[in-house]
C-alpha positions, 0 to 999 in steps of 0.5 A: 567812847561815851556816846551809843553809836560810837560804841557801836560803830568801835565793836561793830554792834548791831541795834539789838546788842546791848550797849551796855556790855561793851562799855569801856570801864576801868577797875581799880581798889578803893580805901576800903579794899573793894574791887569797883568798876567805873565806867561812864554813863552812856549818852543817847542810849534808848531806853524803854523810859524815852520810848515811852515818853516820846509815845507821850509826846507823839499822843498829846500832840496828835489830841491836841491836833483833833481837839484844835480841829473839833473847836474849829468846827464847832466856832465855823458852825456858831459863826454860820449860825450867827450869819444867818441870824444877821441875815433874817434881821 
C-alpha cells in the first residue's frame, strides 16, 4: 500500500509508529552493481512540514478574522459619526 492509514491499518500500527519503517519496498542491483532499495513515496504522511503549514493557515485565517472585525467597528463608528453630524444640520 502507498497511503499512510492503509499501512497502518496492514501492520496494525499505532499513530506514534513510524510509517516509514514499514513500507513495502523491493530491492534489487542496479548496472553498475549497487544494491538500491525502492519503495514508493508515502501519501498522506504528517510530517512536521503540514503541521507547521496548516498552524499558518489556521493563524492567517483567525488575523483576518480580527483584522475584518477591527475595521467593521471602526466603519460602524465613522458611520454614527456621520449620522449624528446629518442630524445637527
Amino acid at each position: 500500500p502507498k497511503r499512510a492509514n492503509n499501512i497502518r491499518k496492514l501492520f496494525n500500527l499505532t499513530k506514534e509508529d513510524d510509517v516509514r519503517k514499514y513500507v513495502i519496498a523491493r530491492t534489487f542491483t542496479n548496472k553498475k552493481g549497487v544494491t538500491v532499495r525502492k519503495s514508493p513515496k508515502i501519501q498522506r504522511l504528517v510530517t512536521p512540514l503540514t503541521l507547521q503549514r496548516k498552524r499558518a493557515r489556521k493563524a492567517e485565517k483567525m488575523s483576518s478574522v480580527l483584522r475584518s472585525k477591527d475595521e467593521a467597528a471602526a466603519y460602524k463608528k465613522v458611520v454614527a459619526q456621520r449620522m449624528a453630524e446629518a442630524r445637527e444640520v
